[in-house]
C-alpha positions as CSV (number, residue, x, y, z in Angstrom):
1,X,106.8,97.4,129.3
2,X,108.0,100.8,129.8
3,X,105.9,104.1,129.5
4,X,105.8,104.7,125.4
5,X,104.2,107.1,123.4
6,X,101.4,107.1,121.2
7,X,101.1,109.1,117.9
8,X,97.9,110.7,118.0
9,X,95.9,112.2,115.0
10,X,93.6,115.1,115.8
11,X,90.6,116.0,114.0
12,X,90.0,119.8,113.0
13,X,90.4,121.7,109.5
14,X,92.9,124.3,110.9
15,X,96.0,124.8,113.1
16,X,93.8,127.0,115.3
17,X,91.0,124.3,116.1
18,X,93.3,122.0,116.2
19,X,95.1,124.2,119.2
20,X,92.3,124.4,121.0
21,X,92.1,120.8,120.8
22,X,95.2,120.2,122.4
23,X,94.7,122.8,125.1
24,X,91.2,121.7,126.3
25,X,92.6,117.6,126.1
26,X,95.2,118.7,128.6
27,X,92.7,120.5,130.9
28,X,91.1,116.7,130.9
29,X,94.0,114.9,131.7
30,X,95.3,114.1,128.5
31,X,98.2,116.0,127.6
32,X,99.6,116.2,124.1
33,X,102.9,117.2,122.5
34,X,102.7,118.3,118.9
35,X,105.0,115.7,117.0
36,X,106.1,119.1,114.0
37,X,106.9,122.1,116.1
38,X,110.2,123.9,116.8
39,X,113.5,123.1,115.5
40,X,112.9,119.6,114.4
41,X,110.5,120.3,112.3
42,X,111.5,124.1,110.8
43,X,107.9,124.8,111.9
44,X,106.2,123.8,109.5
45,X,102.7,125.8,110.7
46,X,99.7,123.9,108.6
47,X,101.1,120.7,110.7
48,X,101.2,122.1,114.1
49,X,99.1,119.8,116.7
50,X,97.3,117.2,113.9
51,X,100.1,115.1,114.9
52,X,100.4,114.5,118.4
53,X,102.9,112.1,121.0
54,X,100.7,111.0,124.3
55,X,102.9,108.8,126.7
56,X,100.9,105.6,127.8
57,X,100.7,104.1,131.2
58,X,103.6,101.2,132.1
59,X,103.1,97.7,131.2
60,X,100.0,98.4,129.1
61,X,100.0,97.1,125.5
62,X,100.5,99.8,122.8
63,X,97.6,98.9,120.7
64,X,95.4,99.1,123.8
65,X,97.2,102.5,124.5
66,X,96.1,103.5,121.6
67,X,92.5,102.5,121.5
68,X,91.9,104.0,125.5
69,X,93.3,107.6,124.2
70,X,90.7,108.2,121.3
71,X,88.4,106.7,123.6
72,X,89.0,108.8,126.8
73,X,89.1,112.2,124.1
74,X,85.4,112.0,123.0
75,X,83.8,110.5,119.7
76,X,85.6,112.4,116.6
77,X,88.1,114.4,118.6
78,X,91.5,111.7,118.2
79,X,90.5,110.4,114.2
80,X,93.4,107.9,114.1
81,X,96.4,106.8,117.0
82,X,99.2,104.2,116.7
83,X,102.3,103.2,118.7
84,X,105.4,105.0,118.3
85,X,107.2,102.7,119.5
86,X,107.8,99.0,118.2
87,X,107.0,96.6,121.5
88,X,109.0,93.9,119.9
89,X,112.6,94.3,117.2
90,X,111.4,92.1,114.7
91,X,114.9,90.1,113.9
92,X,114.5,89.3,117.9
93,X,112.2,87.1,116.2
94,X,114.8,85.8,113.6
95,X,117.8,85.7,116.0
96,X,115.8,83.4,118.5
97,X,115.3,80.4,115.7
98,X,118.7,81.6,114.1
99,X,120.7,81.9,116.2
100,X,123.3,84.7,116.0
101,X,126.3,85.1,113.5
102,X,128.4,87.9,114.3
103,X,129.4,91.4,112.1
104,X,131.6,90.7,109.2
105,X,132.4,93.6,106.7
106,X,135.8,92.5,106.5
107,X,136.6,89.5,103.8
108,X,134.5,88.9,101.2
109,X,131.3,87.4,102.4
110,X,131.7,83.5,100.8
111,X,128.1,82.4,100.4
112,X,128.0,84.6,97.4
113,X,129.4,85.9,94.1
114,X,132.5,87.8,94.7
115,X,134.5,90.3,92.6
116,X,137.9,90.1,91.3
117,X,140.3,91.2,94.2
118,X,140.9,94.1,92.3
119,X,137.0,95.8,91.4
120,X,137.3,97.9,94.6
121,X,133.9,100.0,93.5
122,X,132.9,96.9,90.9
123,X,128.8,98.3,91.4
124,X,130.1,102.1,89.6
125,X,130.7,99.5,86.1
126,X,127.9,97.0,87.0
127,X,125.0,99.6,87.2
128,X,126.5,102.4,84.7
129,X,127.0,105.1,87.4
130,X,130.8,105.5,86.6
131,X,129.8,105.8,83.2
132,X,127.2,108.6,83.1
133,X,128.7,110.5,86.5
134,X,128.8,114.2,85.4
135,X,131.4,116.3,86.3
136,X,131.3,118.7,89.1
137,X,128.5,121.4,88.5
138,X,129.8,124.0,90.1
139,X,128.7,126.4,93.3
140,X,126.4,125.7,95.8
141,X,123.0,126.2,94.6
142,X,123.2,124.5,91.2
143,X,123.4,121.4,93.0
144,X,121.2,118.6,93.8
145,X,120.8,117.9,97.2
146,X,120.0,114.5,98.8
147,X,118.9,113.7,102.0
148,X,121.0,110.7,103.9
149,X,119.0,109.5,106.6
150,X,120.7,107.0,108.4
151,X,122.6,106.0,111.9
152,X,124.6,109.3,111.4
153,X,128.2,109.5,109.8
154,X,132.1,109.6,111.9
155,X,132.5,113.5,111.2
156,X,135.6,114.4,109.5
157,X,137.3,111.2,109.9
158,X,137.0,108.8,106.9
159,X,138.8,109.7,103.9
160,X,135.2,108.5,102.2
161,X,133.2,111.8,103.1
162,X,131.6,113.4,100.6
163,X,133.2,116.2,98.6
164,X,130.0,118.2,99.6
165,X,128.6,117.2,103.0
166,X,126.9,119.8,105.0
167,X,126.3,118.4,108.4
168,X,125.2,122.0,109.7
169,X,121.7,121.5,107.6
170,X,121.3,118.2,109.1
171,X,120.0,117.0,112.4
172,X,120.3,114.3,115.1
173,X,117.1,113.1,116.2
174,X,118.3,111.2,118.7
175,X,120.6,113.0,121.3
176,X,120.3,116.1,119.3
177,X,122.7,118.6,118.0
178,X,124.6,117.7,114.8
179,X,124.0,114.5,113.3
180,X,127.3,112.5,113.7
181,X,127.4,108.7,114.8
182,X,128.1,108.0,118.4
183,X,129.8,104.9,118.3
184,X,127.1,103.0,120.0
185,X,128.6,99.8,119.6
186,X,125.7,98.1,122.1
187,X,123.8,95.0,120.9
188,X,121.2,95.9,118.1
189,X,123.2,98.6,117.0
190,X,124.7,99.5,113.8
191,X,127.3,102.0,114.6
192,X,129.4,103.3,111.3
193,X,126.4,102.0,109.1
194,X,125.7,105.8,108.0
195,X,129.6,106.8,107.0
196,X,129.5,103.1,105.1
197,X,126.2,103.9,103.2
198,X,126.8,107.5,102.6
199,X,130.2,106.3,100.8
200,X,128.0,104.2,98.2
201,X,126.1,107.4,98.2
202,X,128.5,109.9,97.2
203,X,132.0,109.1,98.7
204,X,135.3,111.2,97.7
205,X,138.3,110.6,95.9
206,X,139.6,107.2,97.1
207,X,143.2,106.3,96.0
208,X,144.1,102.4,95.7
209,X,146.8,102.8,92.7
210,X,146.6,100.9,90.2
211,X,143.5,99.1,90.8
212,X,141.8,102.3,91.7
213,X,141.6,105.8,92.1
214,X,138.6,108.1,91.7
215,X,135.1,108.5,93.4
216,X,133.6,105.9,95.0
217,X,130.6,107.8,95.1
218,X,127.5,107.2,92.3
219,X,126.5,110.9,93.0
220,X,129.9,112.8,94.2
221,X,128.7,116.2,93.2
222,X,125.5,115.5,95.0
223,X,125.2,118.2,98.5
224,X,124.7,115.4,100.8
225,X,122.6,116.6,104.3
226,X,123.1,114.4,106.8
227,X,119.9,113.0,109.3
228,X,120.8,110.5,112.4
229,X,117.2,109.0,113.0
230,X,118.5,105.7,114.8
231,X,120.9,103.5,116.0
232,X,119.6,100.5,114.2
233,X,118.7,100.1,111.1
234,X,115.9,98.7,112.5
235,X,113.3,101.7,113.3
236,X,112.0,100.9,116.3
237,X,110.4,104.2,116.4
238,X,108.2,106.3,114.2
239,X,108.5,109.8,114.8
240,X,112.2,110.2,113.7
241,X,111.9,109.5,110.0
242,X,108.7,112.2,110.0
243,X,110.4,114.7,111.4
244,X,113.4,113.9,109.1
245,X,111.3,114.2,106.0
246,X,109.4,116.9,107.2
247,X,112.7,118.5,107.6
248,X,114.2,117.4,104.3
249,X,111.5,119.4,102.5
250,X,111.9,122.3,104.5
251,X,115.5,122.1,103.2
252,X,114.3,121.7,99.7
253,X,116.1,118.4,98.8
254,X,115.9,116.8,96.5
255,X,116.4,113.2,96.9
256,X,115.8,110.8,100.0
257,X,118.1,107.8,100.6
258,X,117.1,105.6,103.8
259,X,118.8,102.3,104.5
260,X,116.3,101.3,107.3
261,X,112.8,100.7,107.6
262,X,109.9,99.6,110.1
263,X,106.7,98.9,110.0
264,X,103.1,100.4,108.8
265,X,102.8,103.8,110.0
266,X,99.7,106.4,109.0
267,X,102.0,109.1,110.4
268,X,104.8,107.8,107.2
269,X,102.5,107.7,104.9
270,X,100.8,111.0,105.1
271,X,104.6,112.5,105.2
272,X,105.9,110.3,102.1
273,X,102.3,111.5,99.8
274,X,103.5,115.3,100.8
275,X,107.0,114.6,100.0
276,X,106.5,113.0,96.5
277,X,104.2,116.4,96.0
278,X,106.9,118.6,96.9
279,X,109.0,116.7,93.8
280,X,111.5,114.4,96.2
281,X,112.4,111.1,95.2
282,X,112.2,108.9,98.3
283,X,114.2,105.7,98.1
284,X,114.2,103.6,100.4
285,X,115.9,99.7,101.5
286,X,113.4,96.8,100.9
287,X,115.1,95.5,104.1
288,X,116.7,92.1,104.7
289,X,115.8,88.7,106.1
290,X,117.8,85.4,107.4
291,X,117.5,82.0,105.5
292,X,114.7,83.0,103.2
293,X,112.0,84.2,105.5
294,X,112.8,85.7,109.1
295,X,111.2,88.1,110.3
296,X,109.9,88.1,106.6
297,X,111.0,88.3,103.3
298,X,108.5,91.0,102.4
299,X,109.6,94.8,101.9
300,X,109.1,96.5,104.6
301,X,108.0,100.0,105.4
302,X,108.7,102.8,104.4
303,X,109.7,101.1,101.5
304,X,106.5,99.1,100.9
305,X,104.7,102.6,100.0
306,X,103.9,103.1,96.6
307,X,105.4,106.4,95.9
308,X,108.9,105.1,97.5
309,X,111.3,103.4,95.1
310,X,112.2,100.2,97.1
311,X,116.0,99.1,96.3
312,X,116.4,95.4,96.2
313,X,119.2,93.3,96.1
314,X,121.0,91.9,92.8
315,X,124.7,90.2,93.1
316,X,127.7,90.6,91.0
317,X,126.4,87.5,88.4
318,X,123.4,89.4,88.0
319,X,120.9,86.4,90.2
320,X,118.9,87.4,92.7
321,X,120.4,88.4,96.4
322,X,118.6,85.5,97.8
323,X,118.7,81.8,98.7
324,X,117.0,79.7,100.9
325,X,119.6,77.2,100.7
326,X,122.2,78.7,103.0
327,X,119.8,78.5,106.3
328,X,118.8,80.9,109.0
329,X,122.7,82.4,109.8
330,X,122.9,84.1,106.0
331,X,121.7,87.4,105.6
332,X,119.7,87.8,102.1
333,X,117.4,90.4,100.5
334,X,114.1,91.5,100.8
335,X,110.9,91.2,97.9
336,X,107.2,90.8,98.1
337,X,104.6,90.7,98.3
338,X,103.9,91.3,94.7
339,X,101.8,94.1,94.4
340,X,104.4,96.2,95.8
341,X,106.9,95.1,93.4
342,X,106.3,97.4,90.6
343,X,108.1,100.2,92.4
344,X,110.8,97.8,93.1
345,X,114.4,98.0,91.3
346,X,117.3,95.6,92.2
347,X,120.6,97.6,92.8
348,X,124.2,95.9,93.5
349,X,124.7,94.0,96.9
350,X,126.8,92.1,98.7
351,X,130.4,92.2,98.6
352,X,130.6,95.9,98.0
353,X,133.1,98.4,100.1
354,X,132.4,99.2,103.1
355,X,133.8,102.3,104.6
356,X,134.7,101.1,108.3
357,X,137.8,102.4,110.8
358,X,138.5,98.7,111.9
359,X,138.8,97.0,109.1
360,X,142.5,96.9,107.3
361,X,144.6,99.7,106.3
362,X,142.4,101.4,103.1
363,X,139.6,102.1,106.0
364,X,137.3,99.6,103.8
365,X,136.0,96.0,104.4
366,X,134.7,94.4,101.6
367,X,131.9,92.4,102.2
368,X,129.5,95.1,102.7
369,X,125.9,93.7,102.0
370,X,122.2,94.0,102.7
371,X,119.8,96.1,100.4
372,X,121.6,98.9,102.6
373,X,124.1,98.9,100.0
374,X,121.8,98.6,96.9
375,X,119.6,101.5,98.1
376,X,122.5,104.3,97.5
377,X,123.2,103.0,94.4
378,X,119.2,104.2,93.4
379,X,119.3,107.3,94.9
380,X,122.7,108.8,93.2
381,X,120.5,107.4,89.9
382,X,117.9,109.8,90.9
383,X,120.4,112.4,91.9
384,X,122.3,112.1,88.5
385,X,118.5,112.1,86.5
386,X,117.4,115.1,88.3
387,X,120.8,117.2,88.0
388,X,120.3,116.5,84.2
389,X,117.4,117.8,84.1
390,X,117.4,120.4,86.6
391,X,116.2,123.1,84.3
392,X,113.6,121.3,82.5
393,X,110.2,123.0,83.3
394,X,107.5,120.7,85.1
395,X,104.0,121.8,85.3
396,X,103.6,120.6,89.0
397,X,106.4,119.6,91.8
398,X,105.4,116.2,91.8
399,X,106.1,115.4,87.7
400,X,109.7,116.1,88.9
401,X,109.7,113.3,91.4
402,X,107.7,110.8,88.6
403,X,109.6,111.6,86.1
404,X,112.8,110.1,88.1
405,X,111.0,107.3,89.3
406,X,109.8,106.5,85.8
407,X,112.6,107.1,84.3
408,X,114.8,104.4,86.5
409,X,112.2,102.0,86.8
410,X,110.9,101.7,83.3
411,X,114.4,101.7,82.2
412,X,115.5,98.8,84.2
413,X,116.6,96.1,82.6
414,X,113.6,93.5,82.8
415,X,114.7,89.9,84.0
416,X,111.2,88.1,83.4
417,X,113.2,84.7,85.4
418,X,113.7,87.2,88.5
419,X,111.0,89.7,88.7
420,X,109.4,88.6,92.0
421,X,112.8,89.4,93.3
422,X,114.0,91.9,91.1
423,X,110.7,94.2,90.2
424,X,111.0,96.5,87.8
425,X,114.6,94.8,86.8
426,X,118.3,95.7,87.4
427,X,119.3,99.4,88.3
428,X,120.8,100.5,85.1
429,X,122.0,104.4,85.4
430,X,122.8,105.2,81.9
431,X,119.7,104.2,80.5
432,X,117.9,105.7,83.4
433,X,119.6,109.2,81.9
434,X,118.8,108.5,78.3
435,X,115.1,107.5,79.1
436,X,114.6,111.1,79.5
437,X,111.2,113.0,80.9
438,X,108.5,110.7,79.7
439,X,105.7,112.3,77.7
440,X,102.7,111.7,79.7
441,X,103.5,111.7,83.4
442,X,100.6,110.5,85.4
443,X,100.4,111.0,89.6
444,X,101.1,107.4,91.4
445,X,98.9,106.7,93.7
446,X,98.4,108.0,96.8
447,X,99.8,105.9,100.0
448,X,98.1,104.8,103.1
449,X,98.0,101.8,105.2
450,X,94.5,100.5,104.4
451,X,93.6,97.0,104.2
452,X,90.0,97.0,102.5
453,X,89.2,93.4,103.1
454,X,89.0,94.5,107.0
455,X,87.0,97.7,106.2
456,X,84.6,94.4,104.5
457,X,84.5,92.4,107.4
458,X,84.0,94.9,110.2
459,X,81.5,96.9,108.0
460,X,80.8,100.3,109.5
461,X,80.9,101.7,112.9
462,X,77.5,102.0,115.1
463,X,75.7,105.1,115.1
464,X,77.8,106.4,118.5
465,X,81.2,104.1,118.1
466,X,84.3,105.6,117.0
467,X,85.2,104.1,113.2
468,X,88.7,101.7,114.5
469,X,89.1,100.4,110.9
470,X,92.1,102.0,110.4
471,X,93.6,101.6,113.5
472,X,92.4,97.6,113.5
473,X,94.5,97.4,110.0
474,X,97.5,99.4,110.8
475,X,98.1,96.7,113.6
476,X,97.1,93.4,111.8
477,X,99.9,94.7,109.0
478,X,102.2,94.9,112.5
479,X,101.3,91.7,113.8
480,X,102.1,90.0,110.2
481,X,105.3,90.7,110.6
482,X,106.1,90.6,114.3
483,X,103.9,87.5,114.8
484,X,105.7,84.2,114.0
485,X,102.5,82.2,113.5
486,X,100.6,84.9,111.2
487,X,103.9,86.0,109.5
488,X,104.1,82.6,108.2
489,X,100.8,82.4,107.7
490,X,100.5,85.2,105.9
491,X,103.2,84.0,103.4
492,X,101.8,81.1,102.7
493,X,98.5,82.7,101.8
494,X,99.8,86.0,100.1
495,X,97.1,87.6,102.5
496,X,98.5,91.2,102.0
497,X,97.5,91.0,98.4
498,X,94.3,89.2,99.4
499,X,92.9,91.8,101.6
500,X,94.2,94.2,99.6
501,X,91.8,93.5,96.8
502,X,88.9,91.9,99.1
503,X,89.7,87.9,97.9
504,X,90.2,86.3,101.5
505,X,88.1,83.8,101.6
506,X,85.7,82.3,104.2
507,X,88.2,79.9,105.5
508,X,91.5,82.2,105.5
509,X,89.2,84.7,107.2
510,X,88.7,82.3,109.8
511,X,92.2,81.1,110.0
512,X,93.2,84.8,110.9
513,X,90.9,85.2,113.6
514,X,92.1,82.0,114.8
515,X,95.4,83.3,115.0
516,X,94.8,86.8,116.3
517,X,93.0,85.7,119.1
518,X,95.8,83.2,120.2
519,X,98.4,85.8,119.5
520,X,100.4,87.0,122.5
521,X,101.2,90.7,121.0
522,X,97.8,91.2,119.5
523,X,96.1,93.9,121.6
524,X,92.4,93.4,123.4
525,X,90.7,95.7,121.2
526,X,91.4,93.6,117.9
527,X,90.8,90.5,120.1
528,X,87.4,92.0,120.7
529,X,86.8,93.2,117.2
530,X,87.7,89.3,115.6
531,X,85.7,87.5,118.2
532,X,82.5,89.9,117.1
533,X,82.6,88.2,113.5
C-alpha cells in the first residue's frame, strides 16, 4: 500500500485554537494540511484547520493510520480521523466473481424494457419534465443554479451542452484548473460520463426531425457549474466531493446532482447537514450493483444520508430496475436497506440517451443506464420546483431545501408492490410542481455516520482512553461493504437497520466479531476492540 492520507478532525471551538493546534502538531512531527483553505475551498474561514489531511506511512493499513495519528496527538486533541482514501474499489469485489462485461452505451441494452426506436428523450414524457419545463427565465441572476459534480464534461464539443454552462465558476479537483474531462480512458475509468449525465441534466436543443427536436434537458434554463471530482464514478477518495460542496455553497447554488458515491464518511456528513442549512437540494445516485447483490445492493454514500434525495432506478414499464435473474454480468439498481428508503425516489433508467463522441452519427448511444441516469432526472425536478418558487419567502434557508424534497417525494407516485425498490415512488415532475410549499415544514434530521448498537457494545471509554466509537463504526459501515463475507452477511441479517436501532442480538453480535476478526481489511484496532467483548 502506498503513502495515503488520513482526514483528521481537530478539536478546538475557534479557527484560532484550532491554528495553534496545527502549528504545535507539526513542531511534534505530525504535520497537518487544512482540507478548506485557499482556492478550493473559497476560504471558507470558520472551517480553516478542523479538517485536516495527514499522509500515513507505506504499507500500513488506513484504519490503523488512523487510530496511531489521534493517538500520537494527545488525548482530546485529534476528536475523530478516517481514511481518505478507499484501500480496496468495491466492484474489484464484484468484477472478481463476475467477471467483466465490457462498456456498451451504444444499442439498446436487451436485458430490459426498451423504447420505441423513435422516443429519443422517452424519460422528458415518462416523468412529466417536458411537460411542466418553463420557459427560459431570462438574465443571469434570476436563474437557478445547479451544481454538476461529476467526471467533468468534453468542453465545447457536444452539441448536448447546456444552453447555460459556466465552466469558469467550476473547478477540477483533480489536475486542477477548469473542470473539463480528460479523456482518461484507463481501466476503472468513466471518461465522457459527466457530458452524458449533464445532458439528462440540462442538455440543449437537440435536432432528430421528425422524431425529435427540442431540449433534451429536464432543467435547460438551469446555470449549470461544472465540478470534476473523479475519474470514476466510483469515489475512491473523500476529500473531493467536500471541497466540491463546500465550494458549491460558496457559489450559492442551488441544487446538487452527483452521479457517484462511496462510502461512510464523517467529513460528508458534516458538509451535507451544512449544505441542506444553506437551502441546497443534494441529490445524489443510490449507486448500482451486478446480478442483484455485488458489491451490494444497498445505497451507497453520499446518498445513504438522510437529508440527500437518493435517485433510484425505475424502467420504461414502470418495474423496478432490478433482477436477480440476469446473473452477475447485468448491471442493475441500487435500494436498501430500508430505513434509508424514505428519502428514496425512483427516476427513469436504462435505455436513455447517452451523449457520447463514439457512438453513431447523432453523438448519442442509447442504452445509457445506471441510477447515473435517474439521478438528473431528480435534480432538474428540484431545479424546476425551486425556480417556481424562487420568490416565495422562507423563514429559514433550510425550509427552501425541504420544501423541494417534500414536495418530490411526497408527490411521488406510491407503488406499494415496489417500494423497497422504489421508496417514496416514481419521480413525477408535474405533480412535484403542483404539490406546492407544504404548510408545516419540519427540519429532517441531522446526518452522521453513527451506529448506536456499537456505542452499546463498547460502552464508554476508560477514564484516560480516547472515545474510538465513532471511528470503530465509520469503519465496520466500510467493511460491510468492501468485505465479501460481512457484506453478505449483513444482507442477510439487515444489520444496518439492527444496529441502528440497538436490535442485534446476542448471536448476530457474535457472528460479527467472528467475521471482523477473520477479515483481511479489517484494521488491528477494531480487531482489538471485538476481541475485548
Amino acid at each position: 500500500m502506498k503513502n495515503e492520507n488520513i482526514i483528521v478532525e481537530l478539536s478546538g471551538a475557534s479557527s484560532a485554537t484550532r491554528g495553534k493546534t496545527v502549528k504545535s502538531l507539526e513542531k511534534t512531527g505530525l504535520p497537518l494540511t487544512p482540507i478548506f483553505e485557499g482556492k478550493k475551498s473559497r476560504g471558507n474561514e470558520p472551517e480553516q484547520a478542523k479538517w485536516n489531511l495527514f499522509t500515513t506511512k507505506e504499507n500500513q493499513n488506513n484504519w490503523d493510520a488512523a487510530h496511531e495519528v489521534v493517538s500520537k496527538a494527545g488525548k482530546d486533541v485529534i476528536t475523530y480521523a478516517e481514511p481518505d482514501k478507499l484501500y480496496i474499489n468495491p466492484f474489484d469485489i464484484a468484477k472478481k466473481r463476475a467477471g467483466t462485461k465490457g462498456k456498451h452505451h451504444g444499442d439498446y441494452l436487451s436485458e430490459w424494457p426498451q423504447p420505441k426506436s423513435n422516443e429519443f428523450a422517452w424519460y422528458l414524457d415518462k416523468s412529466n419534465l417536458k411537460k411542466i419545463r418553463h420557459a427560459d427565465p431570462g438574465k443571469s441572476g434570476t436563474k437557478i443554479r445547479i451544481a454538476h459534480f461529476d467526471t467533468g464534461y468534453d468542453g465545447d464539443n457536444h452539441e448536448s451542452k447546456p444552453l447555460y454552462l459556466k465552466p469558469e465558476l467550476g473547478y477540477n479537483f483533480i489536475e486542477g484548473g477548469l473542470p473539463t474531462d480528460k479523456n482518461n480512458t484507463s481501466i476503472k475509468n468513466q471518461p465522457g460520463h459527466g457530458t452524458a449525465t449533464m445532458a439528462i441534466l440540462a442538455g440543449n436543443k437537440i435536432d432528430l426531425s421528425p422524431d425529435f427536436n427540442d431540449y433534451m434537458g429536464g432543467a435547460p434554463f438551469a446555470e449549470v457549474i461544472p465540478f470534476r471530482i473523479s475519474d470514476s464514478v466510483i469515489l475512491l477518495k473523500a476529500v473531493e466531493f467536500a471541497q466540491a460542496l463546500e465550494m458549491a455553497m460558496q457559489l450559492k447554488c442551488d441544487v446538487v446532482t452527483m452521479s457517484m458515491g462511496g462510502l461512510a464518511s464523517k467529513l460528508w456528513a458534516e458538509k451535507v447537514n451544512q449544505a441542506y442549512d444553506a437551502g441546497m437540494v443534494v441529490v445524489s445516485a443510490a449507486g448500482n450493483n451486478f446480478g442483484g447483490g455485488l458489491p451490494t445492493h444497498h445505497v451507497i454514500y453520499p446518498s445513504r444520508f438522510n437529508r440527500v434525495i437518493t435517485a433510484c432506478g425505475v424502467m420504461y414499464n414502470n418495474t423496478p430496475y432490478y433482477n436477480k435473474k440476469y446473473g452477475h454480468k447485468v448491471m442493475m439498481g441500487n435500494w436498501g436497506p430500508d430505513s434509508v428508503m424514505h428519502t428514496a425516489v425512483a427516476a427513469y433508467t436504462p435505455n436513455v440517451p447517452w451523449a457520447t463522441m463514439k457512438v453513431r452519427g447523432d453523438g448519442f448511444g442509447k442504452g445509457g443506464g445506471g441510477t447515473s441516469s435517474a439521478t438528473p432526472q431528480v435534480a432538474a425536478t428540484a431545479a424546476l420546483f425551486l425556480e417556481k418558487f424562487n420568490t416565495y419567502k422562507f423563514a429559514k434557508p433550510w425550509m427552501r431545501a425541504e420544501a423541494a424534497r417534500m414536495a418530490i417525494l411526497e408527490s411521488a407516485k406510491f407503488v406499494e408492490a415496489n417500494k423497497k425498490y422504489f421508496g417514496c415512488g416514481i419521480l413525477d415532475a408535474e405533480a412535484a410542481l403542483n404539490y406546492g410549499v407544504a404548510k408545516t415544514l419540519s427540519k429532517a434530521d441531522v446526518d452522521d455516520v453513527r451506529l448506536p448498537f456499537i456505542q452499546l457494545i463498547f460502552k464508554k471509554r476508560g477514564k484516560n482512553e480516547i472515545d474510538r466509537n465513532e471511528m470503530f463504526e465509520t469503519e465496520i459501515l466500510h467493511l460491510i461493504e468492501l468485505d465479501e463475507n460481512i457484506n453478505m452477511w449483513a444482507v442477510k441479517k439487515n444489520a444496518i437497520d439492527k444496529m441502528k436501532y440497538d436490535v442485534l442480538s446476542k448471536k448476530e453480535t457474535s457472528e460479527l466479531r467472528d467475521l471482523i476478526l477473520a477479515s483481511k481489511l479489517a484494521s488491528d484496532a477494531i480487531k482489538l476492540r471485538f476481541k475485548s467483548l
